[in-house]
C-alpha positions in Angstrom: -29.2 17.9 -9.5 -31.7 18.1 -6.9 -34.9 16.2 -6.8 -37.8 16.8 -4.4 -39.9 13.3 -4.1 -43.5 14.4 -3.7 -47.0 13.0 -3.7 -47.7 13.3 -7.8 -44.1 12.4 -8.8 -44.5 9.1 -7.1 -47.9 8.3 -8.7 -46.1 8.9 -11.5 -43.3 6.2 -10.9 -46.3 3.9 -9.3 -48.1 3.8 -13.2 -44.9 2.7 -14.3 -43.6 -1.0 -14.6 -41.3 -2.1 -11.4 -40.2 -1.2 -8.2 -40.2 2.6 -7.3 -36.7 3.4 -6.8 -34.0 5.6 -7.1 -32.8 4.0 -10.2 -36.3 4.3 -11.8 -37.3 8.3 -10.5 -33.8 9.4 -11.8 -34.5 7.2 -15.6 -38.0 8.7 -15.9 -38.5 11.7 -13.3 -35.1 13.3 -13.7 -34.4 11.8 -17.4 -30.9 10.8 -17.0 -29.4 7.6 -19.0 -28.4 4.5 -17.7 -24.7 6.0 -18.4 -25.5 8.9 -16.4 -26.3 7.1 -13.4 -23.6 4.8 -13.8 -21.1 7.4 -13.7 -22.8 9.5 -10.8 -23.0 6.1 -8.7 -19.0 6.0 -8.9 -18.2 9.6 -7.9 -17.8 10.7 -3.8 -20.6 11.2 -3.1 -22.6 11.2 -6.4 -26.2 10.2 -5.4 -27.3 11.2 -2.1 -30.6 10.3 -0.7 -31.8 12.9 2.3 -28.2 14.0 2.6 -26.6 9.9 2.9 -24.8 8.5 -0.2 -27.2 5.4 -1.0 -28.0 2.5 -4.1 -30.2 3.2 -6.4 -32.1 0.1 -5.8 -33.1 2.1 -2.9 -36.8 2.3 -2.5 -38.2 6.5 -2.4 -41.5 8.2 -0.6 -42.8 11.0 -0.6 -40.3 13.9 1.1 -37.0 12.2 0.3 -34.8 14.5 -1.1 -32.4 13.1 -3.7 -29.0 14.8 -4.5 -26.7 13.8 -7.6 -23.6 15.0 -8.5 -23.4 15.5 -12.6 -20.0 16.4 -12.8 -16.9 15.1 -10.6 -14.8 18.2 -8.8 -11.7 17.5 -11.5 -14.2 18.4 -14.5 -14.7 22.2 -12.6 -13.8 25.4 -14.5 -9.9 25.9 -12.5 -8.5 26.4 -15.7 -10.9 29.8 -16.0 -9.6 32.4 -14.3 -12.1 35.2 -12.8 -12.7 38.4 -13.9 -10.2 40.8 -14.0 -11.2 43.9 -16.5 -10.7 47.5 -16.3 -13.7 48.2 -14.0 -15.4 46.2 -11.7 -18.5 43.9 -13.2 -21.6 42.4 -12.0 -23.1 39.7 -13.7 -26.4 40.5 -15.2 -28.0 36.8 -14.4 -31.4 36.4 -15.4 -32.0 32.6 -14.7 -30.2 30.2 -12.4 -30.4 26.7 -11.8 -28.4 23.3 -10.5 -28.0 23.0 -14.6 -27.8 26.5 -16.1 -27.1 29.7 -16.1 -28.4 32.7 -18.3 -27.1 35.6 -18.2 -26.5 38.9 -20.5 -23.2 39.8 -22.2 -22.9 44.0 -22.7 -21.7 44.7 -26.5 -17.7 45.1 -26.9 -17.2 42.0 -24.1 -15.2 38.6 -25.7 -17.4 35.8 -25.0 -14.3 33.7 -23.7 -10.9 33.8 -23.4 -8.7 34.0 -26.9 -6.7 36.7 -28.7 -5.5 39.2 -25.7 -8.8 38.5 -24.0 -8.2 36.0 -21.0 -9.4 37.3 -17.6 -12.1 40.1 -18.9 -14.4 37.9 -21.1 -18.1 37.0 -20.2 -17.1 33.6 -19.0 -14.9 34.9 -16.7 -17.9 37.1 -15.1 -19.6 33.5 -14.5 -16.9 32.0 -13.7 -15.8 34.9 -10.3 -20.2 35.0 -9.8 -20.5 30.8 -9.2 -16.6 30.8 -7.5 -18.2 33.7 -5.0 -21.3 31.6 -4.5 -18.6 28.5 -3.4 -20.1 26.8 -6.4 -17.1 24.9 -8.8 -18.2 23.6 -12.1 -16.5 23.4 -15.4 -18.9 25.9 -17.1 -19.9 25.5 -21.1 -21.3 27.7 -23.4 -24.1 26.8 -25.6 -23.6 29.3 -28.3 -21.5 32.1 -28.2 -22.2 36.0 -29.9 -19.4 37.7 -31.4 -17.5 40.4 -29.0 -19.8 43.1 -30.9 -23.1 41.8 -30.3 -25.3 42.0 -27.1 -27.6 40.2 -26.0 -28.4 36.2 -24.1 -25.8 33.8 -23.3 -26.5 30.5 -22.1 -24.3 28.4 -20.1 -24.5 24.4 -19.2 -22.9 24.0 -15.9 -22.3 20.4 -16.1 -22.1 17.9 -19.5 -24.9 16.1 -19.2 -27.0 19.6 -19.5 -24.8 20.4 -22.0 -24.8 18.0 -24.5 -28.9 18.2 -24.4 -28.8 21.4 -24.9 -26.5 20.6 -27.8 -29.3 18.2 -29.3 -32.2 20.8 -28.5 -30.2 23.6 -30.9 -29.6 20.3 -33.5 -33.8 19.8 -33.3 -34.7 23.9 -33.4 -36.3 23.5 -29.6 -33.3 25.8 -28.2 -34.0 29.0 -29.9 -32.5 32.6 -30.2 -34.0 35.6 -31.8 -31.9 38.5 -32.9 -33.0 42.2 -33.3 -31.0 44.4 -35.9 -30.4 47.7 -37.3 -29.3 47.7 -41.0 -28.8 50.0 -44.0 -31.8 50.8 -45.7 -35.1 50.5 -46.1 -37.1 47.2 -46.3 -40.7 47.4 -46.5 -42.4 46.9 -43.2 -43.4 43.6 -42.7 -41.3 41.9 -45.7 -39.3 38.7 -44.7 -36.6 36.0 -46.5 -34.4 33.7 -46.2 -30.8 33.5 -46.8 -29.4 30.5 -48.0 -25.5 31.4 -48.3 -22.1 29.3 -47.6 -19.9 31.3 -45.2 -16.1 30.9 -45.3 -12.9 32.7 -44.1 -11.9 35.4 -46.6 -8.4 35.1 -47.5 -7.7 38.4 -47.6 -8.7 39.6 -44.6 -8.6 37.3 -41.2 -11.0 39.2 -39.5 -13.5 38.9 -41.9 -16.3 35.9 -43.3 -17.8 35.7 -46.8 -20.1 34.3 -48.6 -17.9 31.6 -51.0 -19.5 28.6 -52.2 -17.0 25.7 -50.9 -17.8 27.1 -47.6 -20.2 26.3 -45.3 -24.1 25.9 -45.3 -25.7 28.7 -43.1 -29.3 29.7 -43.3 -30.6 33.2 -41.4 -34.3 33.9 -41.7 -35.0 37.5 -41.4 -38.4 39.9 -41.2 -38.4 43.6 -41.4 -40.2 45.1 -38.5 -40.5 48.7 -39.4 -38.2 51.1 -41.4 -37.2 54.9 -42.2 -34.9 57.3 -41.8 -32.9 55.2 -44.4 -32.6 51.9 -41.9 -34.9 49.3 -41.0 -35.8 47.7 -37.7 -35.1 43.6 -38.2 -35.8 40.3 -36.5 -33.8 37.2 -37.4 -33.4 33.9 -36.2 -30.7 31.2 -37.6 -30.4 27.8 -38.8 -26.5 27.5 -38.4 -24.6 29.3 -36.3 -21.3 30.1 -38.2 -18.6 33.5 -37.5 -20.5 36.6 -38.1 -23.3 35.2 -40.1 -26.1 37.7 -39.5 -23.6 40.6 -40.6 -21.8 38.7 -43.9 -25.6 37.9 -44.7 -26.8 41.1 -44.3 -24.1 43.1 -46.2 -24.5 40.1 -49.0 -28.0 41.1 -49.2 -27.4 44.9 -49.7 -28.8 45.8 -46.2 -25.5 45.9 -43.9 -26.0 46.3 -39.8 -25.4 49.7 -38.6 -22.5 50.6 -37.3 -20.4 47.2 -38.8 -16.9 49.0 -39.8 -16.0 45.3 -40.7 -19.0 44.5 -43.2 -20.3 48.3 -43.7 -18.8 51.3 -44.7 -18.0 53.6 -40.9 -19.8 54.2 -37.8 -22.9 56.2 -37.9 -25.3 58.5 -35.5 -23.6 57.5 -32.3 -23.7 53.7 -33.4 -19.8 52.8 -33.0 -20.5 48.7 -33.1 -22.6 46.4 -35.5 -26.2 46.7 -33.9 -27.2 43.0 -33.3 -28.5 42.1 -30.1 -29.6 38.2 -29.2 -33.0 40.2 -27.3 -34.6 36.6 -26.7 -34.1 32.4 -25.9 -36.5 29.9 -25.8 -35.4 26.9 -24.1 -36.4 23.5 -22.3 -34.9 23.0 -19.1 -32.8 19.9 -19.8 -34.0 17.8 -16.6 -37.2 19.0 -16.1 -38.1 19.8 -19.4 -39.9 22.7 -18.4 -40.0 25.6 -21.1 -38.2 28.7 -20.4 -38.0 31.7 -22.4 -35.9 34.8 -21.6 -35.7 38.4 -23.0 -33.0 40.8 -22.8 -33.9 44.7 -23.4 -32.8 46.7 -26.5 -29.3 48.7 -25.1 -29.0 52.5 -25.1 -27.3 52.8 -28.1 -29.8 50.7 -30.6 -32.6 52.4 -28.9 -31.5 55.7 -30.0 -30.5 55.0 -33.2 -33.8 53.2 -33.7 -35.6 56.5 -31.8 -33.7 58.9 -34.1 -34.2 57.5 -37.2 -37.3 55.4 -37.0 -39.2 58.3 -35.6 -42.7 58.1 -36.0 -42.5 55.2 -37.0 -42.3 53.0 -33.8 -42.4 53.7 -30.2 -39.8 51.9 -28.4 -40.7 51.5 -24.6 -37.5 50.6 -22.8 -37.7 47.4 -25.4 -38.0 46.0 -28.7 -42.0 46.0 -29.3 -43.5 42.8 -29.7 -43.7 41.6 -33.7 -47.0 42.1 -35.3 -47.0 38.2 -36.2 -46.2 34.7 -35.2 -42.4 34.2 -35.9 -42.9 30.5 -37.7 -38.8 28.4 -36.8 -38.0 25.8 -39.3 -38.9 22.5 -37.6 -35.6 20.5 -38.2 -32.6 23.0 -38.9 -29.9 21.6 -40.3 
């Protein structure tokens, strides 16, 4: 974390009760806990004031520049191994920070390693783009999409950013939004809820279903536009469990395009379940700035969407904008 002292941050700290030191800016600038500095203080090099490890009892002014370390060297990512896939891959990164990094996994890519999949997974594209950058970190992911879906993925590249992050998702303040093809036409404009337990289904391993002794999961959906026997879908969640969007979706009678796993085969060029996490809205955890990011609509859900909705919509390189206000729950569960 790095932390530029200048003339409004320290009027800031000035309007507040006690000395203005280190210990105070990183409490109430930088919003770390008293834990959090307690650890940092212990680490080589953990806080740095203009480049020279120093106390936090230290006074600041304006200019200083203040370095901390979040995360000690034996917490980094070694573990990982970088990517190693069939082709070479770039990272598509659309933010970067000391605390996070954003980027956008292409459908049929694992998310991370497990099952057969342990050097050509998303995680190991950040983990070869911060090793060539010299940067080492133990990366986390807050949220993960299943190895069918595109769309945002968000990673915390220390704990402390990752465990707000954690309570952001817990309050509804970290937020994703989904676009979807499915089965069928719902009328234009039309939205639900679905309030469904998701479990395992014993007789398939690769599969969810809906079973009541399962687990709570919630996915609020709104029907865009629709013809051509499909409909053009936004959805946003309230739980985050295996597949939900897709058992949800099939439950309802309206399964994704394409989903040979929930649906009944691939269709019109569409060979995967078209889901894509298009958008994330976000507070930096630090700062608390708000960040949103948006991920375009891939070739392949454009065209179907072109094909079939025809006339219907005009889809510009991306998902148009929806007609209304999407309204998130205030306290998911």
């Amino acid at each position: 974390m790095k932390i530029q002292v200048t003339k409004g941050i320290l009027e800031q700290l000035a309007a507040l009760p006690g000395t203005t030191d280190i210990g105070k800016l990183l409490r109430h600038q930088a919003g770390l806990t008293k834990r959090e500095i307690r650890q940092a203080k212990f680490r080589p090099g953990g806080i740095l004031k203009n480049g020279v490890r120093c106390r936090v009892t230290e006074p600041v002014k304006q200019g200083d520049m203040i370095l901390v370390c979040l995360e000690s060297e034996e917490n980094r990512s070694d573990h990982l191994e970088t990517f190693q896939g069939e082709e070479p891959r770039a990272l598509a990164v659309l933010y970067e920070d000391e605390d996070l990094l954003v980027a956008e996994k292409p459908a049929g890519m694992a998310s991370h390693p497990s099952g057969g999949h342990y050097r050509d997974t998303l995680a190991n594209l950040v983990q070869s783009h911060l090793l060539g950058k010299g940067e080492a970190c133990r990366i986390r992911p807050v949220g993960r999409l299943d190895r069918e879906t595109s769309g945002i993925m968000v990673f915390a590249k220390n704990q402390a950013a990752a465990a707000r992050l954690g309570e952001q998702r817990k309050k509804g303040e970290f937020q994703k939004i989904y676009t979807a093809l499915a089965r069928g036409e719902l009328p234009a404009g039309s939205s639900g809820c679905i309030c469904r337990p998701i479990g395992p289904d014993p007789g398939n391993r690769l599969r969810m279903r809906i079973d009541e002794k399962g687990k709570a999961a919630v996915t609020h959906w709104r029907a865009e536009a629709s013809g051509g026997g499909y409909s053009l879908l936004k959805l946003w969640l309230e739980t985050g469990r295996t597949h939900q969007i897709r058992v949800h979706m099939a439950w309802m009678g309206y399964p994704l395009a394409g989903d040979r796993l929930y649906g009944e085969h691939t269709e019109n060029g569409m060979c995967r379940a078209a889901l894509h996490a298009g958008r994330v809205r976000l507070i930096q955890p630090f700062t608390g700035k708000a960040l949103e990011f948006e991920a375009t609509l891939p070739w392949d859900m454009r065209e179907l969407a072109e094909n079939t909705l025809r006339g219907v919509l005009r889809l510009c390189g991306k998902v148009p904008e929806t007609s209304g206000t999407i309204i998130f729950p205030e306290n998911p569960s």
